[in-house]
Kinemage of the C-alpha trace (Angstrom):
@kinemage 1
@onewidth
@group {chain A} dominant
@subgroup {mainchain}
@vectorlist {calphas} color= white
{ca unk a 1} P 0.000 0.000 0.000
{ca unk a 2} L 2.734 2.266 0.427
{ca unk a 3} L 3.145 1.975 -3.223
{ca unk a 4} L 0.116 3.460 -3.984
{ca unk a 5} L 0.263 5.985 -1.048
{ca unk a 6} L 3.672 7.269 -2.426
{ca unk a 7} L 2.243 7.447 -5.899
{ca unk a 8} L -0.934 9.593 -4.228
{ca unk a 9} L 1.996 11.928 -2.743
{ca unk a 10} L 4.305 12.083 -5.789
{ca unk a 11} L 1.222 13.111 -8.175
{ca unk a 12} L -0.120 15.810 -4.923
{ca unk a 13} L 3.314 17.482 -4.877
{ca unk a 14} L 3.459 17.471 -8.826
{ca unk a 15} L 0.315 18.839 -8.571
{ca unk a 16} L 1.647 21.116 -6.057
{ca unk a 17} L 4.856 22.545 -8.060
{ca unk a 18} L 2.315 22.434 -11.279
{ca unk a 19} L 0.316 24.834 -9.479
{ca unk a 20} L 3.174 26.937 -8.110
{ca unk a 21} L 4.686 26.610 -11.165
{ca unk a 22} L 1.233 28.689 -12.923
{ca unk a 23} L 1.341 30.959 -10.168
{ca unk a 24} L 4.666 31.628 -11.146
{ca unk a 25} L 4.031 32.714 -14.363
{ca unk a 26} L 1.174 34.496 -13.548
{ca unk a 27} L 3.433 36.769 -11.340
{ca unk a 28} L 5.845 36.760 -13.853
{ca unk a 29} L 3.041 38.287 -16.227
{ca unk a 30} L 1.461 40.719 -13.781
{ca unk a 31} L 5.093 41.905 -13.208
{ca unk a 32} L 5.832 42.920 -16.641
{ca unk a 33} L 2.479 43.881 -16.672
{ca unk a 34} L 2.780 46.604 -13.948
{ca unk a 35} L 6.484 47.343 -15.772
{ca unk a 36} L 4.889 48.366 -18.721
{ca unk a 37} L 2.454 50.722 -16.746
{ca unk a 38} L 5.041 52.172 -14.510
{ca unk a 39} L 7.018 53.245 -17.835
{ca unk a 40} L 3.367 54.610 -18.804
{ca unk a 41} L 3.106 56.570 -15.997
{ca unk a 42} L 6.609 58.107 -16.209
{ca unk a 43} L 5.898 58.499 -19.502
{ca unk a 44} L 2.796 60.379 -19.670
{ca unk a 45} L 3.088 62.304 -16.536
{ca unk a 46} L 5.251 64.830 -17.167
{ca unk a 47} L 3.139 66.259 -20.066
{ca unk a 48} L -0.102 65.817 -18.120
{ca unk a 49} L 1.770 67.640 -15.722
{ca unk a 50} L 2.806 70.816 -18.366
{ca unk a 51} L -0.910 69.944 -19.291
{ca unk a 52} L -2.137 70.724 -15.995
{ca unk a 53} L 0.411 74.129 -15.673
{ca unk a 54} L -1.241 75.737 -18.792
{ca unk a 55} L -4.616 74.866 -17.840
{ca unk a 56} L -3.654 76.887 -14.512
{ca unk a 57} L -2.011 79.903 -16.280
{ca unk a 58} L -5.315 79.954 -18.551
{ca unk a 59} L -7.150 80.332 -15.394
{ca unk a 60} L -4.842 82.846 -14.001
{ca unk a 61} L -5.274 85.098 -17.241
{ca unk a 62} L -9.221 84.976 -17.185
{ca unk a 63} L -9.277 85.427 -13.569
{ca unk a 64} L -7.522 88.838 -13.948
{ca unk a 65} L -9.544 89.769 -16.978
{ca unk a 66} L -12.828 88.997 -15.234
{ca unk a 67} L -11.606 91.312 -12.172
{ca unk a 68} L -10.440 94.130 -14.465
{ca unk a 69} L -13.734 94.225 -15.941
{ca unk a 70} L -15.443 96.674 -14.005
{ca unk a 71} L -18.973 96.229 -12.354
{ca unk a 72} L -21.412 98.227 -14.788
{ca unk a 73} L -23.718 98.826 -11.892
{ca unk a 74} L -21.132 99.868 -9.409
{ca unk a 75} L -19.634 102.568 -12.039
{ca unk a 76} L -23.191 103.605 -12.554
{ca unk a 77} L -23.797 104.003 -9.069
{ca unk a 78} L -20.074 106.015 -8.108
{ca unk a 79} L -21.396 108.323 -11.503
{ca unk a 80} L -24.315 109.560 -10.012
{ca unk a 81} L -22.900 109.438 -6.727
{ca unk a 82} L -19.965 112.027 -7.671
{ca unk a 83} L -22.012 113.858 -9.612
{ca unk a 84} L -24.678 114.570 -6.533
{ca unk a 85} L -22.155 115.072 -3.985
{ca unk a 86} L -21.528 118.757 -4.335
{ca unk a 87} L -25.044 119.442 -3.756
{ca unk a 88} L -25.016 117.096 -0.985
{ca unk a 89} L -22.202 118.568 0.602
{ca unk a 90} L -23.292 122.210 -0.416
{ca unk a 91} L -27.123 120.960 1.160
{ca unk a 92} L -25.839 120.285 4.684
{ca unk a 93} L -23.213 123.398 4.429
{ca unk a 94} L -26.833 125.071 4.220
{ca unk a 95} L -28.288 122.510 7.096
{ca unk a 96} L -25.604 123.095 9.368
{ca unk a 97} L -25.164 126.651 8.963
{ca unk a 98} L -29.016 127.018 9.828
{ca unk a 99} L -29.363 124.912 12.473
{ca unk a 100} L -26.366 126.298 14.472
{ca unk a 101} L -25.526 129.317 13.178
{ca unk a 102} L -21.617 128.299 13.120
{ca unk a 103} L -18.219 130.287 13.519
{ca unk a 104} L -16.490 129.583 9.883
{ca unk a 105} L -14.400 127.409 11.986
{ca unk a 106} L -17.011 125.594 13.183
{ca unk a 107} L -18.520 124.988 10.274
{ca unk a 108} L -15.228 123.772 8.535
{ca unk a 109} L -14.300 121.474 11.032
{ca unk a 110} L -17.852 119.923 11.161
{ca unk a 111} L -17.730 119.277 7.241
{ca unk a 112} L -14.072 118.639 6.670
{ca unk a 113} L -12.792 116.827 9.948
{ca unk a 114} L -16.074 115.117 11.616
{ca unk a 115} L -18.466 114.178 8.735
{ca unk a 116} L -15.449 114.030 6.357
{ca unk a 117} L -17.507 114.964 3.446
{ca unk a 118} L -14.620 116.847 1.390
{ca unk a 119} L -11.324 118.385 1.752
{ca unk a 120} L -10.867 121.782 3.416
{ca unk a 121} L -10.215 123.466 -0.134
{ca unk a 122} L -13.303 121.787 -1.720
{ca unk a 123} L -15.303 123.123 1.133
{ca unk a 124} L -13.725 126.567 1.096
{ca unk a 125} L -14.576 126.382 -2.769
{ca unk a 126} L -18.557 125.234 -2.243
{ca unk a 127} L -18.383 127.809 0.549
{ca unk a 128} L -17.465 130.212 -2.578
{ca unk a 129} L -20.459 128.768 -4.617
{ca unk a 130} L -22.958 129.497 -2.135
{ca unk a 131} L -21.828 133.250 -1.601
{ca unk a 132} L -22.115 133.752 -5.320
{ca unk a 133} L -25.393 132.213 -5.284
{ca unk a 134} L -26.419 134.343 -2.937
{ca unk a 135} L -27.230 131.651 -0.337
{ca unk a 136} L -25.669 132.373 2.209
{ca unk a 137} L -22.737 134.727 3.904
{ca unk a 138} L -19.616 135.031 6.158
{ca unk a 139} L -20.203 138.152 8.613
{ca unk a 140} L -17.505 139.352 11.008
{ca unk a 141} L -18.990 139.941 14.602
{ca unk a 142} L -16.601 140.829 16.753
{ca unk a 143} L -13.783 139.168 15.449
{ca unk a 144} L -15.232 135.996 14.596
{ca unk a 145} L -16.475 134.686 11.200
{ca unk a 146} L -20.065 133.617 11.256
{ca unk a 147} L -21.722 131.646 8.258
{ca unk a 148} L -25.520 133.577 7.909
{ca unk a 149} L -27.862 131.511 5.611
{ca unk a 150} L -29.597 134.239 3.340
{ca unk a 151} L -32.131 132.107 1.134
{ca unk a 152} L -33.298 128.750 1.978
{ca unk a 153} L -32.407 127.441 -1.243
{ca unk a 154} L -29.468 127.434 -3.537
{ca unk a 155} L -29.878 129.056 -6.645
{ca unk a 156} L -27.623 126.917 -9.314
């Protein structure tokens, strides 16, 4: 019986290296296999790389176009804006100086330093303005320079 028993374990063990043997090759295969992609990979990757660094300079270019473009609205707005603001500024010249009756200094430093609607000289020039107009006018008492509003309205 050992006979056949040693038959039974010399066909199991060719079995065996058969099997290892497939496995083998099989590595073998997958090895080349993954060799071929690696080269693939080192092949292809530096252009999807350069690729990749133009797609980001593209992106670069339109995101500075897009925020050189100015907002239409916003321009439209700052238009109107500038173009009101002397009569704003003029209108509470005309507010303030009623209200309070103000020393010239008074007045200045109200518009120019608290409310910080324009510089000295552009207030000094609307102050100008609203003499001419009539509006309103600097009086000396005693010394002092006080604003006196003539009209209640600017005449333009």
């Amino acid at each position: 019986m050992l006979g056949g028993s040693d038959k039974a374990i010399r066909d199991s063990f060719a079995k065996v290296k058969e099997d290892f043997g497939e496995q083998d090759k099989k590595i073998s295969e997958l090895r080349k296999e993954l060799d071929t992609l690696k080269n693939q990979v080192v092949e292809y990757l530096p252009r999807l790389l350069e690729q990749n660094n133009q797609i980001l300079r593209r992106m670069e270019v339109l995101e500075k176009a897009i925020l050189k473009q100015p907002d239409p609205l916003k321009e439209q707005l700052l238009s109107k804006y500038k173009k009101g603001r002397r009569e704003i500024v003029k209108d509470r010249i005309l507010t303030l100086s009623r209200e309070k009756e103000p020393s010239l200094a008074q007045l200045r430093d109200t518009v120019v330093m608290e409310q910080r609607l324009c510089s000295r000289a552009t207030f000094y020039r609307y102050l100008s303005e609203l003499q001419a107009s009539g509006t309103l006018a600097v009086v000396s008492v005693n010394g002092l320079e006080r604003i006196k509003t003539l009209s209640q309205t600017p005449s333009q």
